[in-house]
Each structure stands twice: as structure tokens, then as C-alpha cells.
NUDRENGU-84762 format. One record per residue (C-alpha): residue in one letter; x, y, z; residue number from 1. Coordinates in nm, 2 decimals. Layout:
// NUDRENGU-84762
+---+--------+--------+--------+-----+
| r |      u |      v |      w |   k |
+---+--------+--------+--------+-----+
| A |      X |      Y |      Z | NUM |
...
+---+--------+--------+--------+-----+
***
This chain:
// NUDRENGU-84762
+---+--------+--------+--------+-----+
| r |      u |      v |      w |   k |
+---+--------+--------+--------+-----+
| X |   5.75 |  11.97 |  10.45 |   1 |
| X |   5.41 |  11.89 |  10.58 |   2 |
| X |   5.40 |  11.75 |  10.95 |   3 |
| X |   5.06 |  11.56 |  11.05 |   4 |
| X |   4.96 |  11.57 |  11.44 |   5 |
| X |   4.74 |  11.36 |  11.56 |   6 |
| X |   4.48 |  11.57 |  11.81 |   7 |
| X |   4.24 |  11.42 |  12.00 |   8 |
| X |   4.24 |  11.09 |  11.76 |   9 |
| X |   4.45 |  10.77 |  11.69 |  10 |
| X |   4.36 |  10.76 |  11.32 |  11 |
| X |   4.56 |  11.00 |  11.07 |  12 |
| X |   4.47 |  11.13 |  10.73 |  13 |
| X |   4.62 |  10.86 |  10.50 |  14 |
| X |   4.56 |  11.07 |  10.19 |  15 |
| X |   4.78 |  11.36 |  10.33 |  16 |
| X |   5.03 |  11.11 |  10.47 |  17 |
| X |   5.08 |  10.98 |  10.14 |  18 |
| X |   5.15 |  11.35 |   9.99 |  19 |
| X |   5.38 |  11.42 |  10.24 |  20 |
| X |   5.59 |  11.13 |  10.16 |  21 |
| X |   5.63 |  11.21 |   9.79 |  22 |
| X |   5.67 |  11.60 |   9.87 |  23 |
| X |   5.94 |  11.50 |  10.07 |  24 |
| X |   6.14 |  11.26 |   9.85 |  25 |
| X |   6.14 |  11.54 |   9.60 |  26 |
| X |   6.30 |  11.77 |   9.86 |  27 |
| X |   6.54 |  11.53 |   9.95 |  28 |
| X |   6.63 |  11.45 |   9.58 |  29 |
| X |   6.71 |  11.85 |   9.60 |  30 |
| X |   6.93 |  11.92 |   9.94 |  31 |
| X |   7.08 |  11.57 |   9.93 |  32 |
| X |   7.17 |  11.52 |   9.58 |  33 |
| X |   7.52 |  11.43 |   9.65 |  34 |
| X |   7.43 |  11.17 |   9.91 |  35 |
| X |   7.17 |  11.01 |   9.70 |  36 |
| X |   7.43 |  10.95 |   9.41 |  37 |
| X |   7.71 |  10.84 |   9.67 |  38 |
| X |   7.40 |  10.59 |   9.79 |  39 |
| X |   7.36 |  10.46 |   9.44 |  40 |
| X |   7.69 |  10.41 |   9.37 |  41 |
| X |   7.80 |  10.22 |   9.72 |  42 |
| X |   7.48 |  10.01 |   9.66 |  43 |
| X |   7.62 |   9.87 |   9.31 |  44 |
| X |   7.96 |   9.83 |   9.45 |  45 |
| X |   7.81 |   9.60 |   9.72 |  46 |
| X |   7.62 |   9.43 |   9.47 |  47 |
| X |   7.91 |   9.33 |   9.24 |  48 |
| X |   8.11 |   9.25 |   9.56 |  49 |
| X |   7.89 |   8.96 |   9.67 |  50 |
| X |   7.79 |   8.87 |   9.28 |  51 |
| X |   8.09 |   8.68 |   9.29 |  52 |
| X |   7.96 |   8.44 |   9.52 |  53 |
| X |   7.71 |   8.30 |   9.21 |  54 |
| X |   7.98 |   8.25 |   8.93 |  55 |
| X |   8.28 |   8.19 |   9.18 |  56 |
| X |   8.42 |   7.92 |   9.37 |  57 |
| X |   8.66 |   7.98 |   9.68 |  58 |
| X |   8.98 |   7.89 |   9.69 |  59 |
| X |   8.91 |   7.54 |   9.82 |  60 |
| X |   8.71 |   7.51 |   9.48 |  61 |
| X |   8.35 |   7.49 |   9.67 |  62 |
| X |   8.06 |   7.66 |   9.59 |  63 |
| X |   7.97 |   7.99 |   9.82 |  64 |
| X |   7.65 |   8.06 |   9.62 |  65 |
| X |   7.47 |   8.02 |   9.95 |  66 |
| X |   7.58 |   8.35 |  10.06 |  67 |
| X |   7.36 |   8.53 |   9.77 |  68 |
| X |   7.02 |   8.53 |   9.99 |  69 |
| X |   7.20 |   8.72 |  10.29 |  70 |
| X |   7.37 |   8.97 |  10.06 |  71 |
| X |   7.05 |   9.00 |   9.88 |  72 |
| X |   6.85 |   9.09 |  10.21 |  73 |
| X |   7.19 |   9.34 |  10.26 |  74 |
| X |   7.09 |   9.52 |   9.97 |  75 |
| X |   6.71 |   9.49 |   9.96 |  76 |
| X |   6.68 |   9.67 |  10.33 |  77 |
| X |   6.98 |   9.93 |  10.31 |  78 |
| X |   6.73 |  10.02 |  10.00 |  79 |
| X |   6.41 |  10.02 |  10.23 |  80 |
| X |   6.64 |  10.20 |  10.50 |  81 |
| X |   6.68 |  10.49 |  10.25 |  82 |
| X |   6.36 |  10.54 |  10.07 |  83 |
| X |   6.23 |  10.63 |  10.45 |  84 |
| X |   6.54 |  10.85 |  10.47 |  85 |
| X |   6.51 |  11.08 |  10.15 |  86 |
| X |   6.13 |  11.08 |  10.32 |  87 |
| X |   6.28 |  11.24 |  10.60 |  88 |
| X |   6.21 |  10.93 |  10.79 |  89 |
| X |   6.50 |  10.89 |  11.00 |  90 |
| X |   6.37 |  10.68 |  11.23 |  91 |
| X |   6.18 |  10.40 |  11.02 |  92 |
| X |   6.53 |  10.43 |  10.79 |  93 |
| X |   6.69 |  10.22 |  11.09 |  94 |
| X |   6.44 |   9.98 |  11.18 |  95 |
| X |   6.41 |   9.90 |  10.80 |  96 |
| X |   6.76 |   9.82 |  10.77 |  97 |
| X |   6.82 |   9.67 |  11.10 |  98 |
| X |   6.71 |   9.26 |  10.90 |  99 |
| X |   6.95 |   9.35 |  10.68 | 100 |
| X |   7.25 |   9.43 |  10.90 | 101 |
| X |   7.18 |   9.12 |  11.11 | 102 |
| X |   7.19 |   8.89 |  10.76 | 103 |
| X |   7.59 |   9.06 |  10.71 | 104 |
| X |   7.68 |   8.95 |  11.01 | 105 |
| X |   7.52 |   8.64 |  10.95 | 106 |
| X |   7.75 |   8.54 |  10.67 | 107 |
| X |   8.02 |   8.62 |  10.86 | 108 |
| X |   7.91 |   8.31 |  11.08 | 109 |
| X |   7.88 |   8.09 |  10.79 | 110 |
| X |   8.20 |   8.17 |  10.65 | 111 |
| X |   8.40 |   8.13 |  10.93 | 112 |
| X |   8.23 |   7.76 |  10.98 | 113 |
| X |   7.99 |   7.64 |  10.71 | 114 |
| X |   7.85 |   7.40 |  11.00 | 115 |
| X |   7.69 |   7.77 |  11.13 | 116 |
| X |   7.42 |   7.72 |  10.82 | 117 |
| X |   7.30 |   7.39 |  10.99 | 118 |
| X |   7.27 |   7.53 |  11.34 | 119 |
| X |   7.11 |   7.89 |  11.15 | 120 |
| X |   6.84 |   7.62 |  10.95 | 121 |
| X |   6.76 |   7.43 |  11.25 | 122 |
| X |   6.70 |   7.74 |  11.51 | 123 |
| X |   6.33 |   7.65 |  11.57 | 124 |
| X |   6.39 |   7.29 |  11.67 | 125 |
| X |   6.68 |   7.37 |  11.88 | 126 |
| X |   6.73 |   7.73 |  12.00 | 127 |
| X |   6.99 |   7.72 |  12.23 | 128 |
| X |   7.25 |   7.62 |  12.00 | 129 |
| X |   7.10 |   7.89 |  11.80 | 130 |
| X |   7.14 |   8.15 |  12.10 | 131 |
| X |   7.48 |   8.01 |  12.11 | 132 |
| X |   7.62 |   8.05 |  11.79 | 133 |
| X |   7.44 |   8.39 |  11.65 | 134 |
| X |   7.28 |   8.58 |  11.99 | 135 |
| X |   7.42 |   8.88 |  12.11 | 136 |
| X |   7.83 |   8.93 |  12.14 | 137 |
| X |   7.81 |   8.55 |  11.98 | 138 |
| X |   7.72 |   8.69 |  11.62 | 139 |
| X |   8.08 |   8.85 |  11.62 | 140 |
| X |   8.29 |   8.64 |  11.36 | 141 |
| X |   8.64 |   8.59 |  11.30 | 142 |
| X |   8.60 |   8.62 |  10.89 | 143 |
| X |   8.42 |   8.94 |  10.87 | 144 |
| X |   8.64 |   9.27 |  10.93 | 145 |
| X |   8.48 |   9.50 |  11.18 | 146 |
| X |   8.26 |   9.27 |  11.26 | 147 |
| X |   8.22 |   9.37 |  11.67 | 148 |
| X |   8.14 |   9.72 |  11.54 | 149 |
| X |   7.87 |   9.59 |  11.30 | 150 |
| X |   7.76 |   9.42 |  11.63 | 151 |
| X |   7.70 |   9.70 |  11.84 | 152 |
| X |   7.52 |   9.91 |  11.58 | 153 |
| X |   7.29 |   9.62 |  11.55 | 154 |
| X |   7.25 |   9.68 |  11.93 | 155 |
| X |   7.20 |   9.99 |  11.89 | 156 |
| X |   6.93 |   9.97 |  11.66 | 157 |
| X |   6.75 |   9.71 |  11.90 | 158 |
| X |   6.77 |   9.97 |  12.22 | 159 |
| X |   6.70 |  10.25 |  12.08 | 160 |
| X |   6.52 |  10.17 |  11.71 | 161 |
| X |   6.32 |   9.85 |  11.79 | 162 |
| X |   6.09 |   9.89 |  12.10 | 163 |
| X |   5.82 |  10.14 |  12.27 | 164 |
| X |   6.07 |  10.29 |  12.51 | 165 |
| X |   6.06 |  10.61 |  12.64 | 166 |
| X |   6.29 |  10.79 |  12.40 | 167 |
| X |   6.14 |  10.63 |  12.11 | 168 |
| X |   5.87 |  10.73 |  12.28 | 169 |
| X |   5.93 |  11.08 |  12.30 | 170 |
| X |   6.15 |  11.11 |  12.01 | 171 |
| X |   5.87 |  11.25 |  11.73 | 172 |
| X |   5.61 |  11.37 |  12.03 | 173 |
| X |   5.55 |  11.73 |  12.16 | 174 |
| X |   5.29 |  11.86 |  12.40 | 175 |
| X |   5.11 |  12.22 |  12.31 | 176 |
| X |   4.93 |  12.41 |  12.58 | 177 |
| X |   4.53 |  12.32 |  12.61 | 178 |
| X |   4.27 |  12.52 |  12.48 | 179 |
| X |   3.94 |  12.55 |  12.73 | 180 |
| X |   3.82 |  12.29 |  12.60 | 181 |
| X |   4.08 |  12.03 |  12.56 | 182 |
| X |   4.29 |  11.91 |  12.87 | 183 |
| X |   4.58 |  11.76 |  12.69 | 184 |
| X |   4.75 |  11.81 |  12.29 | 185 |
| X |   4.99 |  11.58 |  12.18 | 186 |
| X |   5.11 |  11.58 |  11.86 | 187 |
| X |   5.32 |  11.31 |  11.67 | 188 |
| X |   5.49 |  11.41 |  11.37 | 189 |
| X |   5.56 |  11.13 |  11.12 | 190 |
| X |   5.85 |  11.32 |  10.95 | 191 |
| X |   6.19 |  11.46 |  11.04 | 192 |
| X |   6.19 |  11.81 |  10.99 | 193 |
| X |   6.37 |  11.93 |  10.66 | 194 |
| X |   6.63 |  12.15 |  10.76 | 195 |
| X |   6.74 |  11.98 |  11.09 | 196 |
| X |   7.00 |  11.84 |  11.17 | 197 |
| X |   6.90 |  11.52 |  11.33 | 198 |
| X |   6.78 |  11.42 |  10.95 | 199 |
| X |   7.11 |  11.52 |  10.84 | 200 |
| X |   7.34 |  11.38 |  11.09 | 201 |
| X |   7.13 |  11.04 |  11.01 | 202 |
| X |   7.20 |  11.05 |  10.66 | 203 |
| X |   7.57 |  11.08 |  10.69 | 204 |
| X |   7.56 |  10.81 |  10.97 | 205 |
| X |   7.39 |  10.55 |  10.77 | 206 |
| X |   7.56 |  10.63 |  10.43 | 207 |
| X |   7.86 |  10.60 |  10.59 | 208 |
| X |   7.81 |  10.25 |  10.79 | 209 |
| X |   7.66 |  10.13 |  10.48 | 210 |
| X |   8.00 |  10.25 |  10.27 | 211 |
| X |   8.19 |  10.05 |  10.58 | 212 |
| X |   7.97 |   9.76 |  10.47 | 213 |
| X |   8.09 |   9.79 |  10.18 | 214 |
| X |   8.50 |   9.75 |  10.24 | 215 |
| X |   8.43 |   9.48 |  10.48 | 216 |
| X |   8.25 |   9.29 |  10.17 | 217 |
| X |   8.53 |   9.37 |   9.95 | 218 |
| X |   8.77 |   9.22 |  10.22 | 219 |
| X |   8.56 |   8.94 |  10.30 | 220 |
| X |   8.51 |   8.80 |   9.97 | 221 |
| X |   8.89 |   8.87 |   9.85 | 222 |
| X |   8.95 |   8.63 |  10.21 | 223 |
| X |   8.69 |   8.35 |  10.02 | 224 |
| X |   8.76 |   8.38 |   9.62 | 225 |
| X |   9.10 |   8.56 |   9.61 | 226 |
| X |   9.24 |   8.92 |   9.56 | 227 |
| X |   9.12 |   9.12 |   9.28 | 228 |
| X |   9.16 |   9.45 |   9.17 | 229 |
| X |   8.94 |   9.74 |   9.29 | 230 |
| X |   8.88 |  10.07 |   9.14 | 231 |
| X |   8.95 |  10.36 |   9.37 | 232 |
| X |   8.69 |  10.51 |   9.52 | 233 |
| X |   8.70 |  10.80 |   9.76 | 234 |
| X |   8.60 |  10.74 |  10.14 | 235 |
| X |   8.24 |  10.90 |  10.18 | 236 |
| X |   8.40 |  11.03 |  10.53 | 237 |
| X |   8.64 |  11.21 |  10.35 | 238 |
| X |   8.39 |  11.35 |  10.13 | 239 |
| X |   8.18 |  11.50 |  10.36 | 240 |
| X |   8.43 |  11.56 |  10.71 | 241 |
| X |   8.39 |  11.94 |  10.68 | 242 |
| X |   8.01 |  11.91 |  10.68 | 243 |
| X |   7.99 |  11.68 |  10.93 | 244 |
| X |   8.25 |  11.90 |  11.16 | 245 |
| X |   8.02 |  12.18 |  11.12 | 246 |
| X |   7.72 |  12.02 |  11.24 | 247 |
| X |   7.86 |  11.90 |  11.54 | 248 |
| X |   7.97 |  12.28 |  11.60 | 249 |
| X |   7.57 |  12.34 |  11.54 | 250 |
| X |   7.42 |  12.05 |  11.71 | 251 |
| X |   7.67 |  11.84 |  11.91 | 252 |
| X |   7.39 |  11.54 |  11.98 | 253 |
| X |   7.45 |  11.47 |  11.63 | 254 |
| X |   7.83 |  11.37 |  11.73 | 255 |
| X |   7.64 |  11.07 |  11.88 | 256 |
| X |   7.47 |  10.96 |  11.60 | 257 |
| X |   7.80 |  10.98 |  11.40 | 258 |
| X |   7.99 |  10.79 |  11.59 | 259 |
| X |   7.76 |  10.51 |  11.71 | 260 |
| X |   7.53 |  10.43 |  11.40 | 261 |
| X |   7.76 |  10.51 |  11.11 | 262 |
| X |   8.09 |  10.43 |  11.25 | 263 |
| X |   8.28 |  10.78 |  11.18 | 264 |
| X |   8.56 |  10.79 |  11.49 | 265 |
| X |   8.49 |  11.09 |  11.72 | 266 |
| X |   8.80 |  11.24 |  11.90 | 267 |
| X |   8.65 |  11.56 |  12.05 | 268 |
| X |   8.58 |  11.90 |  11.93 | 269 |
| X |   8.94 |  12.05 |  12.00 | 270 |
| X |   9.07 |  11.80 |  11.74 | 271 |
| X |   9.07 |  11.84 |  11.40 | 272 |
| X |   8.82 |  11.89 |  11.18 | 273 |
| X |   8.52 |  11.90 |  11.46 | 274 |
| X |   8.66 |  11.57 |  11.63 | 275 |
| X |   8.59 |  11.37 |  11.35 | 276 |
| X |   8.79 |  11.09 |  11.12 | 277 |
| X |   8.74 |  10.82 |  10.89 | 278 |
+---+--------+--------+--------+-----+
***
């Protein structure tokens, strides 16, 4: 993978930017074949989760079709979120998705009171019943499962994803010692490296939340049109617990990113398979 540094100048080589974005996909389409096709496939069970909401009615026999534009922006950014990820983009891949997130727990709102929508339409013209019903701890619902969780990733994004602070800062800069003739080096890489395990640990996290996403829909729309049948499907944290064991042997940091941003539960390294479960 080719990292660019930016020395002595603000203004990057767009050109070679653009290469190193589709070099990488191609390697990621490589290492992370398996986690592309579990994308895919989590992504289309999402989308025929919430297509019920255009050709169903709930169980009161009203329409829900007004749900369709929030699980649409669901689907559209958890698609933004990965194309920077299989760029080894781990840190755009969050910010991307964060819209999307927010619009999930959103319809959570609306479905626990449909008079939400009003107060959601009318936020410019009065904000603090806006701030009331969806700011913060307030965007929790009753209707959508694991909803608190989804809450404080979305937190988590804002803090750490969303602003200029020092670890975002920090988090893709290094300093190099000066020549003679320059005083200070910095260099800011735009891409994850290829074989770290940051990259990695962010891939299993945000596949992972997004297959969370997932059984809450399925929940939440047998709770509004009624129960009906699923195929099986295996848990991606199943899948994939022995890998992500080992990389917390290898890098524990990454246990962080596990267990805050993708929702995989974290006991400690002296349980189990590395301290993880689903």
C-alpha cells in the first residue's frame, strides 16, 4: 500500500491519492474476502428487513412506509462506511456511517410514537422540543432492541470520529527527525496500513455492529408487521471469535475497538476465547 506524507506543504498529490485508493480496494478484495461477502450479504438481509415497510401494513392496518427514507440512509452510509474501509480507511469508514446510525435510531423514535415525526419535521422552528425528544441519552427508544448500545456508539463516533481533537489529531500523524535544512517533518498518512491490526480490528467492529443492526431490524419490524420466518444465518461473531481472540493476544488496543464500536462483549483475556463473546 502506498502512504502519502505531506512535507513542508498542505496540498497533496491528488493523482497518486486516487491510485492508492483503487490499489487498496484490490488488496482488500484479497485479505478480506470473507468479510466483504459477509458485508454483502448482511447489507441485503437489512434491505429486505425494512422492504416490508413499502408493501406492508402494521398490525393496526396503517401504513409504515415512512420508515423507507431512514432505512434507506441505513443502507446508503453502512455502504459509504465500507468502501473507505476495504480502502483501508478506517477512520473516514466511521464518520461516513455515523448519518446513517443516527437515522436507526431515529426510527426507533417514530415507532415508539408516530407524534416523534412531527417534532423530527419541525426541529428548525422549534429545537428544544427537538433536543428533547432525539438529543443525546433522549434518542434511546423503547421499540428498538439495543437501542442504548446503538446510542453510545453513536457517541462514540461524535468524541472520537467527528471533531479535531487531539487523538484524531494524532491518530494518522508522525514526526521524522529534521534534516539541516528543515526544522520540523510531519507526515500524515491518508491510509491505514495493510497488515495492521487497527484496520483489522475496525473491520470486524463495524461488520459486526452493522450485523447487530441487522437482528434489531429483524426484531423491530416483526414488533410493527408481525412474525415471520427467518432463514438461519450464522452470527458473524461466531464466525470470526478465534481471529479476533488472536488479535487481541497481538494488539490488545484492538479489544477496545471491539467492544465499543462493534458491540462484541469483552470479558478479559483469561476467559475464553481471548475475552471475547457474541
Amino acid at each position: 500500500m502506498r502512504s502519502i506524507s505531506c512535507e513542508n506543504s498542505c496540498v497533496s498529490d491528488f493523482s497518486q491519492y486516487l491510485s492508492a485508493f483503487q490499489q487498496n480496494v484490490e488488496i482488500f478484495r484479497r485479505n478480506c474476502a470473507g468479510d466483504y461477502n459477509d458485508f454483502e450479504s448482511i447489507i441485503e438481509n437489512i434491505h429486505d428487513c425494512w422492504a416490508r415497510a413499502g408493501v406492508e401494513r402494521d398490525q393496526q392496518g396503517r401504513s409504515s412506509a415512512g420508515l423507507l427514507p431512514f432505512a434507506n440512509l441505513l443502507i446508503r452510509h453502512a455502504i459509504f462506511g465500507f468502501q473507505h474501509l476495504a480502502s483501508y480507511q478506517s477512520f473516514l469508514a466511521w464518520s461516513v456511517f455515523r448519518p446513517g446510525l443516527e437515522a436507526f435510531l431515529i426510527t426507533g423514535k417514530f415507532v415508539d410514537d408516530p407524534a416523534n415525526a412531527t417534532v423530527w419535521k419541525n426541529r428548525n422552528q422549534d429545537w428544544k422540543a427537538y433536543e428533547k425528544a432525539f438529543s443525546r441519552k433522549n434518542i434511546i427508544s423503547r421499540s428498538l432492541p439495543r437501542s442504548g448500545e446503538f446510542q453510545q456508539v453513536l457517541k462514540m463516533l461524535n468524541d472520537d470520529f467527528m471533531h479535531p481533537n487531539p487523538e484524531f489529531t494524532w491518530r494518522h500523524m508522525a514526526a521524522r527527525p529534521a534534516t539541516v535544512r528543515e526544522r520540523v517533518v510531519l507526515e500524515l498518512h491518508y491510509f491505514d496500513r495493510v497488515k495492521g491490526q487497527i484496520h483489522e480490528a475496525n473491520v470486524l467492529a463495524y461488520v459486526n455492529l452493522l450485523n447487530v443492526i441487522r437482528q434489531s431490524s429483524v426484531l423491530l419490524t416483526n414488533q410493527i408487521f408481525g412474525e415471520r420466518p427467518e432463514a438461519a444465518t450464522v452470527s458473524y461473531a461466531d464466525k470470526n471469535m478465534a481471529r479476533a481472540a488472536a488479535m487481541i493476544l497481538r494488539e490488545p488496543m484492538t479489544e477496545t475497538i471491539l467492544k465499543l464500536f462493534g458491540l462484541w462483549t469483552v470479558t478479559g483475556p483469561q476467559h475464553g476465547h481471548g475475552g471475547l463473546s457474541r
